[in-house]
C-alpha positions as CSV (number, residue, x, y, z in Angstrom):
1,X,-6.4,20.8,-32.3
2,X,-8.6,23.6,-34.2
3,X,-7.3,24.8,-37.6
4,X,-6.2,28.4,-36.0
5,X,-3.8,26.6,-34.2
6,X,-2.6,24.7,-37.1
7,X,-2.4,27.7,-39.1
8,X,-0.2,29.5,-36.9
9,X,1.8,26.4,-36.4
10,X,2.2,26.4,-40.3
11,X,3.0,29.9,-40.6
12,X,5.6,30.0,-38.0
13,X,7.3,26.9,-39.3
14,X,7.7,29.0,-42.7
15,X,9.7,31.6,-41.6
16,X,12.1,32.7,-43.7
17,X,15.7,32.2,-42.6
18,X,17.1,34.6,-44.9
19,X,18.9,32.6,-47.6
20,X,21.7,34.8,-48.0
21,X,22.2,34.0,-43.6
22,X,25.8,34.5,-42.3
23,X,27.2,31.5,-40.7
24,X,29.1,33.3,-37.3
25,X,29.9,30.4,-35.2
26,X,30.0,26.9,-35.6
27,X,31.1,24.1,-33.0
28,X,30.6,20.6,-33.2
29,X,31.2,17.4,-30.6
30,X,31.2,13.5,-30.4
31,X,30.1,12.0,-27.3
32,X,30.1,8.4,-26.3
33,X,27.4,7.9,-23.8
34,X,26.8,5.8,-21.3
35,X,23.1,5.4,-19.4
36,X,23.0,3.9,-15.9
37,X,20.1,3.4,-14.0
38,X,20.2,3.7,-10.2
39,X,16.4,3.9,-9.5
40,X,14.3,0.8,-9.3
41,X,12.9,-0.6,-12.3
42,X,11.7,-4.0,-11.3
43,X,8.2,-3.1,-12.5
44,X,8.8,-1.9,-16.3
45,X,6.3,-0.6,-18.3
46,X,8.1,-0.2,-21.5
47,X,11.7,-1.8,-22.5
48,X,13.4,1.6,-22.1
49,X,14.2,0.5,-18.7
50,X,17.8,-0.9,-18.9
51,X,21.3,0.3,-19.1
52,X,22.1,1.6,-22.7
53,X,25.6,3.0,-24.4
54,X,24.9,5.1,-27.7
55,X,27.5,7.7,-29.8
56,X,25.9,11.4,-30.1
57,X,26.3,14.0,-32.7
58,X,26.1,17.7,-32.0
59,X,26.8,20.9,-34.2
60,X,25.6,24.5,-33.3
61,X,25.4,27.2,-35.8
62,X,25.1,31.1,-35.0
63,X,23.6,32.7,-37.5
64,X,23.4,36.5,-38.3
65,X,19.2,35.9,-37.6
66,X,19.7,33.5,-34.5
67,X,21.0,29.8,-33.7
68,X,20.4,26.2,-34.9
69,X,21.3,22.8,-32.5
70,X,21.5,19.4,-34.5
71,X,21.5,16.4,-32.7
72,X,21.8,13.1,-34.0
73,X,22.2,9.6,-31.0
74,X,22.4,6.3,-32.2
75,X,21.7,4.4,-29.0
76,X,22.9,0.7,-29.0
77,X,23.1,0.8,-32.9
78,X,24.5,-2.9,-33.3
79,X,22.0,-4.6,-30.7
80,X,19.5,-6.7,-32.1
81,X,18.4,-9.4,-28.7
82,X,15.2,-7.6,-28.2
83,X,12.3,-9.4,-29.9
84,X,8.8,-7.4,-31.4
85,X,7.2,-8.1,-27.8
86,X,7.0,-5.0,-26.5
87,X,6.6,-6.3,-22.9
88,X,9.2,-9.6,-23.4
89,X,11.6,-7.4,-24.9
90,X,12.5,-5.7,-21.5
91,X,14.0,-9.1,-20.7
92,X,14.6,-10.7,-23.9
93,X,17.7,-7.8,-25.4
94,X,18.6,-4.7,-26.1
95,X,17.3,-3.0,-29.4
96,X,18.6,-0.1,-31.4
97,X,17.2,3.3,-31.1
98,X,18.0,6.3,-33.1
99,X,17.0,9.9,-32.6
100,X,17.4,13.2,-34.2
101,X,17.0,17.0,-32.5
102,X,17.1,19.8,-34.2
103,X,15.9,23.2,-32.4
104,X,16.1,26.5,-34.1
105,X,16.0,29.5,-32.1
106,X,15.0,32.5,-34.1
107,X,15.7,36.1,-33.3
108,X,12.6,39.0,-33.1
109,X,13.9,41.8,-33.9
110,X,16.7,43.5,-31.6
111,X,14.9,42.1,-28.4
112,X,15.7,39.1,-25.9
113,X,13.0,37.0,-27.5
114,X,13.1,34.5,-30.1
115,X,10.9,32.4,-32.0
116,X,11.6,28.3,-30.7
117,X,11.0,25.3,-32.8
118,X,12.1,22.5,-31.5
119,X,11.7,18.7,-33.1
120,X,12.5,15.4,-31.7
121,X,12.1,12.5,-33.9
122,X,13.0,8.8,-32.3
123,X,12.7,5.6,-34.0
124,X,13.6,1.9,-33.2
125,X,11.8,-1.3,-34.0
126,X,8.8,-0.4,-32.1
127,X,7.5,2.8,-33.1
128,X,8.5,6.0,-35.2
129,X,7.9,8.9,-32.6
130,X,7.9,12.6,-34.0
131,X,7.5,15.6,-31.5
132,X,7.1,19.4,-32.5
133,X,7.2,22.1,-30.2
134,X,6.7,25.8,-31.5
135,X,6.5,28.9,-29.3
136,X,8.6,31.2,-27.9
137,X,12.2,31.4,-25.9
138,X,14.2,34.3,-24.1
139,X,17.6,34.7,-23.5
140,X,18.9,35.5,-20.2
141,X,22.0,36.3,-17.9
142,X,21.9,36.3,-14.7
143,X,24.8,35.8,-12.1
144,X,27.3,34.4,-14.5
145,X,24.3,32.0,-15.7
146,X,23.3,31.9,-19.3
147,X,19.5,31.1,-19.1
148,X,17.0,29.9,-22.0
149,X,13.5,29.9,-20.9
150,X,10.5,28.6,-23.6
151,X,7.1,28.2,-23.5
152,X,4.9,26.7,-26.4
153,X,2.6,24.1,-27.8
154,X,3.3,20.8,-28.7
155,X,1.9,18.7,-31.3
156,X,3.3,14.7,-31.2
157,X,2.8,12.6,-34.1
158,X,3.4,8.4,-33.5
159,X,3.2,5.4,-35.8
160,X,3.0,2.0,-34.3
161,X,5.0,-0.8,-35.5
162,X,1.7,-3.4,-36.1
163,X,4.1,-6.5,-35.5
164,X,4.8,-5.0,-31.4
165,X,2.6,-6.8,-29.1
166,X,1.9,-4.0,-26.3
167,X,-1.5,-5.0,-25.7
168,X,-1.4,-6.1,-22.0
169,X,-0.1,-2.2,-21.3
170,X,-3.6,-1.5,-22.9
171,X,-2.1,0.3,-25.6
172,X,-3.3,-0.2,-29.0
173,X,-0.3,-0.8,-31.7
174,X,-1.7,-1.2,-35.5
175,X,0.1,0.7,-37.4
176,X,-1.6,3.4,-37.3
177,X,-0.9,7.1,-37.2
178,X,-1.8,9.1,-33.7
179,X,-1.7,12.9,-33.0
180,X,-0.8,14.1,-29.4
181,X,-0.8,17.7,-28.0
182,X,0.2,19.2,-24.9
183,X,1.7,22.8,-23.8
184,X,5.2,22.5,-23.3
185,X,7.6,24.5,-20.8
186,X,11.9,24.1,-21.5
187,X,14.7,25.7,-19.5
188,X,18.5,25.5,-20.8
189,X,21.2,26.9,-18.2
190,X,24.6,27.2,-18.9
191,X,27.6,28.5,-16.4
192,X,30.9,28.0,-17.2
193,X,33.3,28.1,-13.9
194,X,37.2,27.8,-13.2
195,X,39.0,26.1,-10.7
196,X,42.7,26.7,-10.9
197,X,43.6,26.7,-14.6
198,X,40.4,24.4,-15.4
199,X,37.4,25.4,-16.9
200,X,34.5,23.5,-15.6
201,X,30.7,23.6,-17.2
202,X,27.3,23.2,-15.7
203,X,24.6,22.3,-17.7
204,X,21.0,21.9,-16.8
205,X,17.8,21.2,-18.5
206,X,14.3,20.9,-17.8
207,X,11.3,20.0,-20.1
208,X,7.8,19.7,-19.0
209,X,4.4,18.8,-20.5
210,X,1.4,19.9,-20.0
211,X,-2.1,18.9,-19.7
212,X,-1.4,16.0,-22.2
213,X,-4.0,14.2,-24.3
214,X,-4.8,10.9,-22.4
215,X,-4.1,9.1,-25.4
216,X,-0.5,10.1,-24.6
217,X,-0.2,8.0,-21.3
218,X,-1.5,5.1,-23.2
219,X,0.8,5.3,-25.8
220,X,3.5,5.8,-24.0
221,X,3.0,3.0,-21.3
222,X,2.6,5.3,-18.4
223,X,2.2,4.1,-15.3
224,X,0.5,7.0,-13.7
225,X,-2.3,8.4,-16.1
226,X,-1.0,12.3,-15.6
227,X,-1.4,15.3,-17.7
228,X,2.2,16.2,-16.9
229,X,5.2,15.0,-17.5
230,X,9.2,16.4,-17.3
231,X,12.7,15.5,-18.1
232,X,15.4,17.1,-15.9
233,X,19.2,16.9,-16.6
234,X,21.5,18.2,-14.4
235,X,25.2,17.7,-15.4
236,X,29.1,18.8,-15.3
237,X,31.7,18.6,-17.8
238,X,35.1,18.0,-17.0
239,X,38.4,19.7,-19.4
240,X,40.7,16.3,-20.3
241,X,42.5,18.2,-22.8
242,X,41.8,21.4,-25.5
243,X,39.7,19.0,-27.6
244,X,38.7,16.5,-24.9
245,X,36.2,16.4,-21.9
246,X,34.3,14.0,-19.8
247,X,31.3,14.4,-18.0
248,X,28.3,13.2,-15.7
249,X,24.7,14.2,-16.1
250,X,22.2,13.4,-13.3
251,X,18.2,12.3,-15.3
252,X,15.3,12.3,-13.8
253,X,12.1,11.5,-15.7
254,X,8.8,11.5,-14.1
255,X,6.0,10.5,-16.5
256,X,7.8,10.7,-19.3
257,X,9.3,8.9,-22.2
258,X,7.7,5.2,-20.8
259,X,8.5,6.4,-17.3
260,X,6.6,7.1,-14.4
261,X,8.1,7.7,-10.7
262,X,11.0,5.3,-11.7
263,X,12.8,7.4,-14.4
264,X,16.3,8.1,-12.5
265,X,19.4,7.6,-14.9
266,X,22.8,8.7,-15.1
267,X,24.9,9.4,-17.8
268,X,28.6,9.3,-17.9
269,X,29.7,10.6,-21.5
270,X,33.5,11.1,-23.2
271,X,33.5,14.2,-25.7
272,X,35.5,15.7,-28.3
273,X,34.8,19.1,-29.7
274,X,36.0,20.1,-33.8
C-alpha cells in the first residue's frame, strides 16, 4: 500500500469525536449462539469447519456526531480438545476463539453520508487476525427498509502462532507479522414488521472483498485462490417477551474466513436486550 493511502487512512482514523459528544441512545444485548452447519464440509481446509456455541456482547451508542457498534463473541470459551496442528485440529477438538467489532459510523455534515471505520479483531490459539476497513457509508430508507450501504479499503494485519503446523495448506506460519489489503463493499438492512400484536425483525448483511492480495488466500487456507470473497447473513428475530427474543440467521460464506464454496451455516441465537 503507497504512503498516500496510509496517510489518509491515518488522518481519517483521527477524527475528532468531539469530547464533549452527547450520548442520545444507548441499547445493549446478550446472545447465546449457536452455529450449525448444513453444507458439506468433509474436505476442511481450516478447523473453522465444525459446529460451535459462543455468548455475544452488543451495545450501540447514538451520538449527537453519529453512532458506535461494539461487539465482543467468545466462541467456545471453555474448549481446549484442539491441538496446535492446524490441520489435526479439525478432528482432534474444539478450540476457543474470541473476537471483538467495533464500527463507528461518523456523520458529514447534515447529509446522508458518513465516514465508516469498521475493525474486526479475532484471536484463538492459532493466529491473532486484525481487519480495518475505512471509507464511506450512507443511510437509506426505502419501503419500510432501513438501508446502510459502504464502500472502502481494507487493510488486514495477521500474526501467526509459530507453534501451528499449517504447512501442508502451503501456508507459511512463523510468527511473523503479514499485511493484507483489499477493497471492501458492506450492506446492513433492517425492517421491522408486525404480525398481530408481534413485532418481528429482519436483518441482513452482506460483506464483500475485493481484488485481495494473494497472500490472503494462502493465509487463510482458501480453497479457491479468488480475489473476492463475501459473508452474507440473512436472519429474523422473534419477540419471547419485552426483554427477550430468539432468532435464526441463514450464513453463507464463499471464500471467506477459511471457507471456500462450503461456507453454509446457521445460527440459532437466544437474546436479551438492557
Amino acid at each position: 500500500m503507497n504512503k498516500k493511502v496510509l496517510g489518509i487512512f491515518i488522518a481519517l482514523a483521527m477524527l475528532p469525536t468531539h469530547a464533549s459528544a452527547e450520548l442520545l441512545t444507548r441499547t445493549s444485548s446478550l446472545s447465546l449462539v449457536q452455529e450449525t452447519h448444513i453444507s458439506d464440509v468433509g474436505n476442511s481446509q481450516a478447523p473453522v469447519k465444525y459446529n460451535k456455541a459462543g455468548l455475544n456482547f452488543n451495545q450501540f451508542s447514538k451520538y449527537d456526531w453519529g453512532g458506535w457498534l461494539l461487539g465482543i463473541d467468545a466462541v467456545d470459551p471453555f474448549a481446549t480438545g484442539a491441538s496446535n496442528d492446524f490441520l489435526d485440529s479439525i478432528n482432534a477438538g474444539a478450540y476457543a476463539e474470541y473476537r471483538i467489532r467495533s464500527t463507528i459510523h461518523k456523520d458529514i455534515g447534515d447529509s446522508n453520508f458518513n465516514w465508516w471505520m469498521y475493525n474486526f479483531m479475532v484471536a484463538n490459539q492459532f493466529m491473532l487476525e486484525n481487519n480495518n476497513y475505512i471509507g464511506f457509508s450512507y443511510d437509506l430508507e426505502f419501503a419500510g427498509f432501513q438501508i446502510k450501504p459502504a464502500i472502502g479499503y481494507n487493510i488486514t494485519v495477521n500474526t501467526n502462532n509459530p507453534n501451528s503446523n499449517t504447512q501442508k495448506y502451503g501456508i507459511t506460519v512463523n510468527g511473523e507479522t503479514e499485511v493484507i489489503t483489499s477493497y471492501v463493499a458492506t450492506a446492513i438492512i433492517f425492517r421491522p414488521f408486525s404480525v398481530g400484536d408481534y413485532t418481528f425483525f429482519f436483518k441482513g448483511y452482506y460483506e464483500g472483498q475485493f481484488q485481495r492480495d494473494s497472500e490472503y488466500n494462502a493465509y487463510a487456507g482458501q480453497i479457491n485462490d479468488e480475489e473476492y470473497g463475501h459473508q452474507i447473513r440473512l436472519g429474523l428475530q422473534f419477540p419471547i417477551s419485552q426483554k427477550l427474543s430468539a432468532g435464526i440467521t441463514f450464513v453463507d460464506k464463499l471464500n471467506f474466513g477459511g471457507y471456500g464454496e462450503d461456507g453454509e451455516v446457521i445460527e440459532f441465537n437466544l437474546e436479551y436486550n438492557f
